[in-house]
CHARMM-style PDB file with segment names, atoms N, HN, CA, C and O in Angstrom:
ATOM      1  N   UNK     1      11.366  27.344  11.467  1.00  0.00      PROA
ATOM      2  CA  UNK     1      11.109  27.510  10.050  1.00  0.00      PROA
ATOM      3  C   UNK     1      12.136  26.739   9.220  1.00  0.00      PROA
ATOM      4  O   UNK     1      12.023  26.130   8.157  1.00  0.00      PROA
ATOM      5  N   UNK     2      13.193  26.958  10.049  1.00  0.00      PROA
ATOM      6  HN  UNK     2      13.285  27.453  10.913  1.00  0.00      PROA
ATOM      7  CA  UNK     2      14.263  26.152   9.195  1.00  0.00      PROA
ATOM      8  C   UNK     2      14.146  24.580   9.281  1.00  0.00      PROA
ATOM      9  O   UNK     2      14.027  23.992   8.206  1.00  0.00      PROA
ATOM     10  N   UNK     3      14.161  24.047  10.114  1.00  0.00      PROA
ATOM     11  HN  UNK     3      14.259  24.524  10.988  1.00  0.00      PROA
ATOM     12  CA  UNK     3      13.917  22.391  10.297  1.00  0.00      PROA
ATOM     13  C   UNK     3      12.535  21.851   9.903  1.00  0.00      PROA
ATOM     14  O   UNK     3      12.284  20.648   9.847  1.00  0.00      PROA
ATOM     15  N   UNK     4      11.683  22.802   9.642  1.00  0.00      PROA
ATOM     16  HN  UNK     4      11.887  23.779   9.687  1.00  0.00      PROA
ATOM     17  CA  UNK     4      10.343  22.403   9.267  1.00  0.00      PROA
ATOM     18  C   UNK     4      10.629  22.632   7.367  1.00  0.00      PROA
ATOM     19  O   UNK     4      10.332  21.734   6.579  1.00  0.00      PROA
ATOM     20  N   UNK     5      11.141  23.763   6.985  1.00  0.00      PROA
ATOM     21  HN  UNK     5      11.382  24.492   7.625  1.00  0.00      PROA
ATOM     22  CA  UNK     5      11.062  23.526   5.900  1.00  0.00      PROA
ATOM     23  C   UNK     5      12.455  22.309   5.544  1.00  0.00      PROA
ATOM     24  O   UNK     5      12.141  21.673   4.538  1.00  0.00      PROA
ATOM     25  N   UNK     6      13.439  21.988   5.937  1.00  0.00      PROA
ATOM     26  HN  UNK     6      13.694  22.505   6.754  1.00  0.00      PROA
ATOM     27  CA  UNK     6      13.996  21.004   5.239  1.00  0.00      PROA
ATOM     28  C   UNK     6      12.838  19.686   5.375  1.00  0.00      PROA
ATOM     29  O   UNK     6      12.368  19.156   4.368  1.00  0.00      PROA
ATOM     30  N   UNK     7      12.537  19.339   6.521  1.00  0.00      PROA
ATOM     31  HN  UNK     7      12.919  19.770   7.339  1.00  0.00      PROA
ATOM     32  CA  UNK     7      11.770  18.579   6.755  1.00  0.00      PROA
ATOM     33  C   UNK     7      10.704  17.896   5.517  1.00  0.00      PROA
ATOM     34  O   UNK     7      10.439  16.776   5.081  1.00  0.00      PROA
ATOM     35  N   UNK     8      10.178  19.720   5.195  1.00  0.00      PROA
ATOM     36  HN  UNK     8      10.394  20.630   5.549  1.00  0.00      PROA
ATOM     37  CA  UNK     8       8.822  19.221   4.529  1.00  0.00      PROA
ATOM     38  C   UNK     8       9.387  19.151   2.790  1.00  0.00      PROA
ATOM     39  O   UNK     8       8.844  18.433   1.951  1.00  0.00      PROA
ATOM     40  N   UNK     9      10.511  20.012   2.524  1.00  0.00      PROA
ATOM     41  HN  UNK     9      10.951  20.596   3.206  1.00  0.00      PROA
ATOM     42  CA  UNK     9      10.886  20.078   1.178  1.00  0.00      PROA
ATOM     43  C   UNK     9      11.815  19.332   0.576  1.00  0.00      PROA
ATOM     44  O   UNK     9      11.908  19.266  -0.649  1.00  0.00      PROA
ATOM     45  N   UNK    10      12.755  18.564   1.583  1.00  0.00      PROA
ATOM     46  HN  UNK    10      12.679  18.618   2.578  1.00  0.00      PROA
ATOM     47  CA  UNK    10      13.545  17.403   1.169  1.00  0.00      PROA
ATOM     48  C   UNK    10      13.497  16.232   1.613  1.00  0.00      PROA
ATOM     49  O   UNK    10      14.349  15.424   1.243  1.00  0.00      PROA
ATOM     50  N   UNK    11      12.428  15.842   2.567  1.00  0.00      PROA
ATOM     51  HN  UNK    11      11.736  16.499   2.867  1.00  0.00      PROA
ATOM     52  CA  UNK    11      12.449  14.873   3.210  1.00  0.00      PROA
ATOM     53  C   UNK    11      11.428  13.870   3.517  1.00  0.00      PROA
ATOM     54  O   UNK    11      11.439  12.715   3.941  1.00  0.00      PROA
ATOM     55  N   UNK    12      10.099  15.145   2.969  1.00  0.00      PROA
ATOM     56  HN  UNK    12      10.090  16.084   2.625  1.00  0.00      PROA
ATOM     57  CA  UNK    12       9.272  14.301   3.564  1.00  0.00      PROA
ATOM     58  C   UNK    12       8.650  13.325   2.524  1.00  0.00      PROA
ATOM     59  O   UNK    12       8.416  13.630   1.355  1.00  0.00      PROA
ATOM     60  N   UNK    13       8.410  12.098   3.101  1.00  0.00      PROA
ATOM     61  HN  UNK    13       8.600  11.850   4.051  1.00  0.00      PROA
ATOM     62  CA  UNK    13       7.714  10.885   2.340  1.00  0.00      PROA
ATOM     63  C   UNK    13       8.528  10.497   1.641  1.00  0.00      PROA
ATOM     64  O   UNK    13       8.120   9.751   0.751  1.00  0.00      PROA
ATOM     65  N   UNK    14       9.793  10.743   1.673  1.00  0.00      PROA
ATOM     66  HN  UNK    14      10.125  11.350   2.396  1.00  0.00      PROA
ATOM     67  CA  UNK    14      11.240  10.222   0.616  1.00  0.00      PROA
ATOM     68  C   UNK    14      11.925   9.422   1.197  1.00  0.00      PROA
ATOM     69  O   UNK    14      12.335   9.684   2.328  1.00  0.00      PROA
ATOM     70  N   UNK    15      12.234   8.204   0.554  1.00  0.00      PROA
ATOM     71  HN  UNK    15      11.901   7.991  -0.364  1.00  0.00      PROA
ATOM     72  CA  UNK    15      12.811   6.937   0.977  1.00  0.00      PROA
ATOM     73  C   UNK    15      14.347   6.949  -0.046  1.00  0.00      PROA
ATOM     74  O   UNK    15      14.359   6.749  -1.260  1.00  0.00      PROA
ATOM     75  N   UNK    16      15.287   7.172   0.623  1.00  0.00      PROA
ATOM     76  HN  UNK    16      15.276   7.334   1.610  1.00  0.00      PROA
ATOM     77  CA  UNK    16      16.771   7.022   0.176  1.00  0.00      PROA
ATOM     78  C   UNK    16      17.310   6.104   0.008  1.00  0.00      PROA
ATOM     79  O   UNK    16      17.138   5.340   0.957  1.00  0.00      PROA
ATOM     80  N   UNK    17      18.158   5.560  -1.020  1.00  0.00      PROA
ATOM     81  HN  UNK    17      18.297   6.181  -1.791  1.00  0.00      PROA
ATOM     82  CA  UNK    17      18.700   3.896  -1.200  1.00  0.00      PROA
ATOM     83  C   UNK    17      19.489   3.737  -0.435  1.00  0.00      PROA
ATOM     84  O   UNK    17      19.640   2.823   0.377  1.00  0.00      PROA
ATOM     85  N   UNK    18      20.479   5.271  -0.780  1.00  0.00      PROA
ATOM     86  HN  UNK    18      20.356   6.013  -1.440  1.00  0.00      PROA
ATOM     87  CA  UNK    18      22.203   5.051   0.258  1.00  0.00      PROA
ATOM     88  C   UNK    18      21.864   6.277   1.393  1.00  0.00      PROA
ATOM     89  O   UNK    18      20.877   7.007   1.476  1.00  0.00      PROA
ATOM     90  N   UNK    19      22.682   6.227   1.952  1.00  0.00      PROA
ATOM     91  HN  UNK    19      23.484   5.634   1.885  1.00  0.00      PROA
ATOM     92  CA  UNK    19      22.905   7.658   2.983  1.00  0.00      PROA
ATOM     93  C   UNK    19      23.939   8.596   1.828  1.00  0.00      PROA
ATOM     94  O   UNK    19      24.107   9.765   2.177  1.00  0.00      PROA
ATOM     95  N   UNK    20      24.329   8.360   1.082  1.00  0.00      PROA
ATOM     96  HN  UNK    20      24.193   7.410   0.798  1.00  0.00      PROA
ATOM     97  CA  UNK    20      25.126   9.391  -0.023  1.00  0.00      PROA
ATOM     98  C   UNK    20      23.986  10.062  -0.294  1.00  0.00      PROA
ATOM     99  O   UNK    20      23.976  11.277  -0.487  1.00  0.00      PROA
ATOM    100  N   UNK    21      22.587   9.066  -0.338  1.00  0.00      PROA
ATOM    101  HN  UNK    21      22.595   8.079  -0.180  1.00  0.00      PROA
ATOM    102  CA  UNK    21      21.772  10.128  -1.927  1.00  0.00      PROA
ATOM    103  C   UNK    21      20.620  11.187  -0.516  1.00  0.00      PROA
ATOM    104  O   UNK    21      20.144  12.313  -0.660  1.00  0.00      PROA
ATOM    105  N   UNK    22      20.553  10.605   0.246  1.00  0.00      PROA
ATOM    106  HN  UNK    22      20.939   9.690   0.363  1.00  0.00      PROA
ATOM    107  CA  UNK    22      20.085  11.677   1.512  1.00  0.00      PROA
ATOM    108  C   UNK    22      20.985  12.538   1.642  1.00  0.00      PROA
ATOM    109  O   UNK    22      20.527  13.664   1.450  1.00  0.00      PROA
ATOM    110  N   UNK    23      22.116  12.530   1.894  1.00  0.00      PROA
ATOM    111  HN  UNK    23      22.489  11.616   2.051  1.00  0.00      PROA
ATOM    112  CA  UNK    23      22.921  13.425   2.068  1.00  0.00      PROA
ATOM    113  C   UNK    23      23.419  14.609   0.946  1.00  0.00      PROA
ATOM    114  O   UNK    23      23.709  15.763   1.260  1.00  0.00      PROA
ATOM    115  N   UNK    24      23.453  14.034  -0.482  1.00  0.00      PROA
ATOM    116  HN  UNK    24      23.218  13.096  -0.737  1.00  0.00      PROA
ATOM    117  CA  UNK    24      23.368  15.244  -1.927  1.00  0.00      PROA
ATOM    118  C   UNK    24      21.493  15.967  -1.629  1.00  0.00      PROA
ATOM    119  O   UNK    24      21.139  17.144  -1.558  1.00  0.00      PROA
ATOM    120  N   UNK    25      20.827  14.945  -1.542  1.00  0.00      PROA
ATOM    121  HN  UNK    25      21.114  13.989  -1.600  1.00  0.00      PROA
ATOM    122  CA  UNK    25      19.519  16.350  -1.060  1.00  0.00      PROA
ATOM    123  C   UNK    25      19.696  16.809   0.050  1.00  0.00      PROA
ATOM    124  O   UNK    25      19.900  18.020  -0.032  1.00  0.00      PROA
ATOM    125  N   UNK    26      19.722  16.403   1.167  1.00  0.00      PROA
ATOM    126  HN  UNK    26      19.556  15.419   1.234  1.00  0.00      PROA
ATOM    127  CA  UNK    26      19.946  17.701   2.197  1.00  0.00      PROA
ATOM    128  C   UNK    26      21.112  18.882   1.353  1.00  0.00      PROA
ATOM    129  O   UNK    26      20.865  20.078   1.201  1.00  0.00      PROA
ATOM    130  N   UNK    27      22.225  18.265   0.946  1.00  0.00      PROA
ATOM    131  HN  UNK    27      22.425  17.293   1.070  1.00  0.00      PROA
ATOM    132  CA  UNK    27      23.095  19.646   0.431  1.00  0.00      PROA
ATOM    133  C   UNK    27      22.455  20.538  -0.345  1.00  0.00      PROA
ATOM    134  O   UNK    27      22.322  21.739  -0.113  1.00  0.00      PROA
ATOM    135  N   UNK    28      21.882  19.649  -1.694  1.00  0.00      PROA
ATOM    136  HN  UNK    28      21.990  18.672  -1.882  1.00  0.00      PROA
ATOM    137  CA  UNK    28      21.252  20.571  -2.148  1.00  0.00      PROA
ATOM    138  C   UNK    28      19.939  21.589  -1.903  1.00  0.00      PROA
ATOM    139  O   UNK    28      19.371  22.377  -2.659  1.00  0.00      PROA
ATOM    140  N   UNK    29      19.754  21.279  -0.748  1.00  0.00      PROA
ATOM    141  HN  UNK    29      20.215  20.638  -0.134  1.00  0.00      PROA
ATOM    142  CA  UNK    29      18.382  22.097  -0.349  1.00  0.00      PROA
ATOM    143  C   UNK    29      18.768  23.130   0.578  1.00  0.00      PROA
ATOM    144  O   UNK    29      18.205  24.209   0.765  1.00  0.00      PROA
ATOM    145  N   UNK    30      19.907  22.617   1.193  1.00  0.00      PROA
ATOM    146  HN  UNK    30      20.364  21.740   1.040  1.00  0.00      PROA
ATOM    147  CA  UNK    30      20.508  23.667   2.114  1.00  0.00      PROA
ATOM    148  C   UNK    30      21.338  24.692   1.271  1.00  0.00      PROA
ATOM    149  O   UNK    30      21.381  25.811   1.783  1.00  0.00      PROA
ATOM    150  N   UNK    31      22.078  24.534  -0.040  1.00  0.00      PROA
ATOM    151  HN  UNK    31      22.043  23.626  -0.456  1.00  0.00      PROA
ATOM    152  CA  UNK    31      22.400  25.788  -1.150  1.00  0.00      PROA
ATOM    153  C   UNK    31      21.045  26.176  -1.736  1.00  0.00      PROA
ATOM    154  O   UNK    31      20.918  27.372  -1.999  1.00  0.00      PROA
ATOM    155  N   UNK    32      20.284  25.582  -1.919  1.00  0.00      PROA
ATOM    156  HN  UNK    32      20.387  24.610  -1.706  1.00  0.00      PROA
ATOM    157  CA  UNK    32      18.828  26.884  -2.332  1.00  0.00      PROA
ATOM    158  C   UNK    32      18.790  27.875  -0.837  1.00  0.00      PROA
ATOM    159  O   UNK    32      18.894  29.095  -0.715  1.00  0.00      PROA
ATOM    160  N   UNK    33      18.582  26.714   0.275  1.00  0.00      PROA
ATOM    161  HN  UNK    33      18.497  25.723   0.176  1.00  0.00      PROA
ATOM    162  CA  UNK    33      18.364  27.854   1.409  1.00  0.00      PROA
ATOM    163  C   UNK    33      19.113  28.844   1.287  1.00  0.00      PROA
ATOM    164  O   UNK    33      18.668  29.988   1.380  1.00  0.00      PROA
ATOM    165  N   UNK    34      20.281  28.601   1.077  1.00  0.00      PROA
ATOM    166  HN  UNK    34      20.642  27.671   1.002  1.00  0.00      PROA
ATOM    167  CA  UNK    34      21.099  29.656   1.610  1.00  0.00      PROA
ATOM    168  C   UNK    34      21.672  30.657   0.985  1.00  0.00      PROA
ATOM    169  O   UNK    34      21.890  31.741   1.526  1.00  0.00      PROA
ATOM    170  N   UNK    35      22.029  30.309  -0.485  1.00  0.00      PROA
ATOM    171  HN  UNK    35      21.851  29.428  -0.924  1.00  0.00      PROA
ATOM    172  CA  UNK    35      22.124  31.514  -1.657  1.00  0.00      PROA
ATOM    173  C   UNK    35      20.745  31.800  -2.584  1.00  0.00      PROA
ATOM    174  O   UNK    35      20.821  32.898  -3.136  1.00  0.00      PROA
ATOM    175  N   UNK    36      19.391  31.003  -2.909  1.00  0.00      PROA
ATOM    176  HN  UNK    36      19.329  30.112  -2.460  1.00  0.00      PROA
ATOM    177  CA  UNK    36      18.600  31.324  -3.567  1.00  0.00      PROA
ATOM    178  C   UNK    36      17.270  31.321  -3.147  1.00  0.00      PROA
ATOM    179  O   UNK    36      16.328  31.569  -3.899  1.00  0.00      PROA
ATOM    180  N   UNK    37      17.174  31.053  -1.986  1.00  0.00      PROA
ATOM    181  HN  UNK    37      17.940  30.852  -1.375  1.00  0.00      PROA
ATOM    182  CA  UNK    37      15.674  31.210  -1.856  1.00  0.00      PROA
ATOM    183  C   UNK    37      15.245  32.658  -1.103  1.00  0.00      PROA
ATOM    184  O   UNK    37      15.811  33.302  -0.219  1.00  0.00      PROA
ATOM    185  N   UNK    38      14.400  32.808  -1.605  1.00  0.00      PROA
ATOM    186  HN  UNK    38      13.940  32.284  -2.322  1.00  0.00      PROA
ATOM    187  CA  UNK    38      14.409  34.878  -1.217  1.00  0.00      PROA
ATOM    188  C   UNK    38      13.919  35.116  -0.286  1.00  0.00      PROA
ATOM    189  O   UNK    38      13.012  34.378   0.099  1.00  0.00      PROA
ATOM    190  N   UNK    39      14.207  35.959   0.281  1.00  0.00      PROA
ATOM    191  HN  UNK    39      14.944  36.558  -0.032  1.00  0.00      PROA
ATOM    192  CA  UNK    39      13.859  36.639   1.878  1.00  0.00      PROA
ATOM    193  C   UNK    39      13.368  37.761   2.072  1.00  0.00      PROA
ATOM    194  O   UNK    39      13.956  38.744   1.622  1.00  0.00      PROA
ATOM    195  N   UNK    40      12.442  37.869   2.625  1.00  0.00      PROA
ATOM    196  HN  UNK    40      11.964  37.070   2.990  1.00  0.00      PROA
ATOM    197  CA  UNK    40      11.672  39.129   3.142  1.00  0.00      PROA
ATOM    198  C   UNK    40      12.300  40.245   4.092  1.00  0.00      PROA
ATOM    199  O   UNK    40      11.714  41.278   4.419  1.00  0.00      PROA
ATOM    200  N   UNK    41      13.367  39.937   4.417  1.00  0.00      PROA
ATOM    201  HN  UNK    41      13.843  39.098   4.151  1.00  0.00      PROA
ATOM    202  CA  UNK    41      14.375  41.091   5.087  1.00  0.00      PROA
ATOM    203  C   UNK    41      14.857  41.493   4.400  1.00  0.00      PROA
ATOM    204  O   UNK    41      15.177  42.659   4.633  1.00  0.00      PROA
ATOM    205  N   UNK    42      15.348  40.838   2.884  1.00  0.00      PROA
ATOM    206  HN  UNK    42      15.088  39.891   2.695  1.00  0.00      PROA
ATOM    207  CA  UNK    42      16.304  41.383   1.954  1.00  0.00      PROA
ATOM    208  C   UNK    42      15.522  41.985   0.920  1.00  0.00      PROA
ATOM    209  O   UNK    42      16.125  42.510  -0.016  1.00  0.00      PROA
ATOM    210  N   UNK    43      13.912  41.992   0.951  1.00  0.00      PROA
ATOM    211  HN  UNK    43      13.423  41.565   1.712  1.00  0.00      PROA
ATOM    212  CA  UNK    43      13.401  42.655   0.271  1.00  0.00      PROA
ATOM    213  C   UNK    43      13.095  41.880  -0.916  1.00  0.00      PROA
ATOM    214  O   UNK    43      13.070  42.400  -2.032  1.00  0.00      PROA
ATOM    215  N   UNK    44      12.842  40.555  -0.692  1.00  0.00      PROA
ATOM    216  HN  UNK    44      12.861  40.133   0.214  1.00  0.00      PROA
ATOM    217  CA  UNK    44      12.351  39.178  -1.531  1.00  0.00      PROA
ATOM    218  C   UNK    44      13.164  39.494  -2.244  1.00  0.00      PROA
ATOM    219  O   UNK    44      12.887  39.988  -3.337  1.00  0.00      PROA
ATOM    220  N   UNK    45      14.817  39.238  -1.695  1.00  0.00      PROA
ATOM    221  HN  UNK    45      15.042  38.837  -0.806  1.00  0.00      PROA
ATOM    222  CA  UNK    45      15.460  38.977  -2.845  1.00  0.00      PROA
ATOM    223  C   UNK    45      16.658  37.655  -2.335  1.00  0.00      PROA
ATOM    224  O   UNK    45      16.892  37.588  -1.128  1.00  0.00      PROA
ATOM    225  N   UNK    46      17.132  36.988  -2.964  1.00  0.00      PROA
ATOM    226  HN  UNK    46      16.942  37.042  -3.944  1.00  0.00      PROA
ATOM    227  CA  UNK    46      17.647  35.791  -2.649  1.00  0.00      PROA
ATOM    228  C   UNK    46      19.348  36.530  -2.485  1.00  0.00      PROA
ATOM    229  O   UNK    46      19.933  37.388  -3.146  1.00  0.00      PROA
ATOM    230  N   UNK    47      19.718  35.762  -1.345  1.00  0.00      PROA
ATOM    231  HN  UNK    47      19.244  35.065  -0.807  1.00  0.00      PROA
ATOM    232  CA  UNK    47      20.566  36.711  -0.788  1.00  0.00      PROA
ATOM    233  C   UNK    47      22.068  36.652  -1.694  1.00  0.00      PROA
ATOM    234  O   UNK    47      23.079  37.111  -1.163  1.00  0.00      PROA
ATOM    235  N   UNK    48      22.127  36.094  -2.998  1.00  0.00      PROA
ATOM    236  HN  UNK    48      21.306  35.721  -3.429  1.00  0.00      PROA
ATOM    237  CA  UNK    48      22.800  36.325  -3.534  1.00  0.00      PROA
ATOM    238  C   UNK    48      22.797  37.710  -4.658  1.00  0.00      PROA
ATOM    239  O   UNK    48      23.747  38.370  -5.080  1.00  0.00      PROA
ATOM    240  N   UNK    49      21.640  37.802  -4.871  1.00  0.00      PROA
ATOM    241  HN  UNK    49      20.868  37.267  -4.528  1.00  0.00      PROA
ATOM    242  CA  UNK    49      21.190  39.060  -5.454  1.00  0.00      PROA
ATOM    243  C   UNK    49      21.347  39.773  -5.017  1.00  0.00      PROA
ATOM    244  O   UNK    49      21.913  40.632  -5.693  1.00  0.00      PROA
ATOM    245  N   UNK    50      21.019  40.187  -3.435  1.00  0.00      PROA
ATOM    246  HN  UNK    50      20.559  39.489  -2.886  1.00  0.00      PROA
ATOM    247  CA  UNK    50      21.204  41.158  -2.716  1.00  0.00      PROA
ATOM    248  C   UNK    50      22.799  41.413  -2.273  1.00  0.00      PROA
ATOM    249  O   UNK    50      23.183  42.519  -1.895  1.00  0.00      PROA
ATOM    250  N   UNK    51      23.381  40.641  -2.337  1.00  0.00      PROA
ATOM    251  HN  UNK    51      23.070  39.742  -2.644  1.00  0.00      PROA
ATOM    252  CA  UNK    51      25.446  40.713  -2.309  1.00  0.00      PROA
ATOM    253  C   UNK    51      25.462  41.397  -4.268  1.00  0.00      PROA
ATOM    254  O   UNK    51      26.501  41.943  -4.639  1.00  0.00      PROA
ATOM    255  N   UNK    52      25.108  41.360  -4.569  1.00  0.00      PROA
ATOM    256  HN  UNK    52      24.264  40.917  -4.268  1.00  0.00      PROA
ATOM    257  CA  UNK    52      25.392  41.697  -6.307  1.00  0.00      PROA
ATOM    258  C   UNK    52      24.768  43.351  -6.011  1.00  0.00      PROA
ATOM    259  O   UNK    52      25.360  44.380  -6.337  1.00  0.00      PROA
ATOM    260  N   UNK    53      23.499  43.281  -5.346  1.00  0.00      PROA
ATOM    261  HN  UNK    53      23.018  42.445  -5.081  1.00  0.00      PROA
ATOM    262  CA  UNK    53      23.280  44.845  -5.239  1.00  0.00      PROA
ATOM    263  C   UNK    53      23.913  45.357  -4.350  1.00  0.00      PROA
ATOM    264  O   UNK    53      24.136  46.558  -4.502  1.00  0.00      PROA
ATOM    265  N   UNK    54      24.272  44.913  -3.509  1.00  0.00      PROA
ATOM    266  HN  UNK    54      24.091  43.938  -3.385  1.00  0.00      PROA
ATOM    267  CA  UNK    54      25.090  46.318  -2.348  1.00  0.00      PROA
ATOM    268  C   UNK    54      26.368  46.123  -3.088  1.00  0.00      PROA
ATOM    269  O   UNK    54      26.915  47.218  -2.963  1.00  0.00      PROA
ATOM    270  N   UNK    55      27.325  45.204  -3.932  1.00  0.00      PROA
ATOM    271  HN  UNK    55      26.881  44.314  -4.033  1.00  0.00      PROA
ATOM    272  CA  UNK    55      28.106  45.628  -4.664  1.00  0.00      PROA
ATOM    273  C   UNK    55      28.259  46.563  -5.328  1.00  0.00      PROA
ATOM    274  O   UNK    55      29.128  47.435  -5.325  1.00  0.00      PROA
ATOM    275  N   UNK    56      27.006  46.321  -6.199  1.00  0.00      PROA
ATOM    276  HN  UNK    56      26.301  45.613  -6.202  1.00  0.00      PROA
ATOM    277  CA  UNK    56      26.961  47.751  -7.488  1.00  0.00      PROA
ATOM    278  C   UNK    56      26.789  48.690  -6.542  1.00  0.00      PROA
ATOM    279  O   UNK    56      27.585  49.529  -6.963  1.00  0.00      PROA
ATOM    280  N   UNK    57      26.196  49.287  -5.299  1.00  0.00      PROA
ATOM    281  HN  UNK    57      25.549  48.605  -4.958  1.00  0.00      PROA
ATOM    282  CA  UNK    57      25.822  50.474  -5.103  1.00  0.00      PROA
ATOM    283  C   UNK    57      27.284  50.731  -4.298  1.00  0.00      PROA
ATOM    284  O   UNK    57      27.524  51.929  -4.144  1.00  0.00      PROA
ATOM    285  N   UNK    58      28.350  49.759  -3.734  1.00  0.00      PROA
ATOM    286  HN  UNK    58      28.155  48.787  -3.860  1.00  0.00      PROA
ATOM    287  CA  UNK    58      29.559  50.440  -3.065  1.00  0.00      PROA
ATOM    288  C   UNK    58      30.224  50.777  -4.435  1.00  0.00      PROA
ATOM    289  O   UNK    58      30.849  51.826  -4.591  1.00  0.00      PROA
ATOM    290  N   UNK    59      30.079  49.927  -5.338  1.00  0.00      PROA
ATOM    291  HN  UNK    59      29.572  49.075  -5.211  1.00  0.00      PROA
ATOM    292  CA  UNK    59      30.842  50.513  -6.748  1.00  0.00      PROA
ATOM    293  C   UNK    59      30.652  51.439  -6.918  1.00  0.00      PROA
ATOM    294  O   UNK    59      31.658  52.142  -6.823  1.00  0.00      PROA
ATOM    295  N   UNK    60      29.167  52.295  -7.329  1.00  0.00      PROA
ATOM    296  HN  UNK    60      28.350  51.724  -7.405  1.00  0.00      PROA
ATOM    297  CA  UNK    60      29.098  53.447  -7.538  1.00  0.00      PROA
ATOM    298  C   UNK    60      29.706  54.560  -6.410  1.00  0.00      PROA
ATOM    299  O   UNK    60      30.395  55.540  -6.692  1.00  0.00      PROA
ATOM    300  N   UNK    61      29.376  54.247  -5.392  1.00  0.00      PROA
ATOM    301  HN  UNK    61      28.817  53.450  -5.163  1.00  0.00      PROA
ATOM    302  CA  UNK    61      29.772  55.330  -4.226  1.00  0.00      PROA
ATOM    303  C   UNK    61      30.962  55.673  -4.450  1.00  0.00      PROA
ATOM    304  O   UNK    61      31.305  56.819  -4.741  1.00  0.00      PROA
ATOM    305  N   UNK    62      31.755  54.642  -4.329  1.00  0.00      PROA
ATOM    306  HN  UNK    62      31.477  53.711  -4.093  1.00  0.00      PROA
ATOM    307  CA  UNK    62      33.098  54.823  -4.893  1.00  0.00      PROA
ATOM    308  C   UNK    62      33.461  55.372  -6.052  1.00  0.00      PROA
ATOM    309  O   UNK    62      34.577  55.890  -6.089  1.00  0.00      PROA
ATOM    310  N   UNK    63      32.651  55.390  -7.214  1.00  0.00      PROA
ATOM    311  HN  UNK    63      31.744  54.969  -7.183  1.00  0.00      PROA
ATOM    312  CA  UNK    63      33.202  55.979  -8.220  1.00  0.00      PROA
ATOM    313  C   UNK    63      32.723  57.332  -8.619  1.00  0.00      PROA
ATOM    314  O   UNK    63      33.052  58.035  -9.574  1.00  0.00      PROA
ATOM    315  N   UNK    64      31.818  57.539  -7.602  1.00  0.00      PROA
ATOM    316  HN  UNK    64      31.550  56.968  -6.826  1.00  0.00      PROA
ATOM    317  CA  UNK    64      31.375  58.788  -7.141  1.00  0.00      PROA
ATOM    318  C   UNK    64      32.488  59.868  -6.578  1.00  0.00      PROA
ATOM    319  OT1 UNK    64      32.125  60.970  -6.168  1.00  0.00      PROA
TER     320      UNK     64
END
């Protein structure tokens, strides 16, 4: 899933001038992967959201 979607979402049919400007899209597609694109384990939520909610809820416990 993972090599198929970089594949198909940064790569495919795209012709690069330098290896710099291939290389800023792979980065940038690999930070959507990895802090914003949402996940069905986390409860379609992008796993930065989901670090912001188990924050607030140890906050509260704690201030419980």
């Amino acid at each position: 899933s993972f090599w198929q979607g970089l594949k198909r979402k940064a790569m495919h049919q795209r012709l690069f001038s330098t290896m710099r400007q291939a290389r800023l899209e792979i980065f940038q597609w690999l930070t959507y992967y990895n802090a914003r694109r949402r996940h069905s384990s986390l409860g379609y939520l992008s796993p930065a959201e989901f670090e912001q909610q188990q924050q607030r809820a140890h906050t509260l416990t704690l201030a419980a």
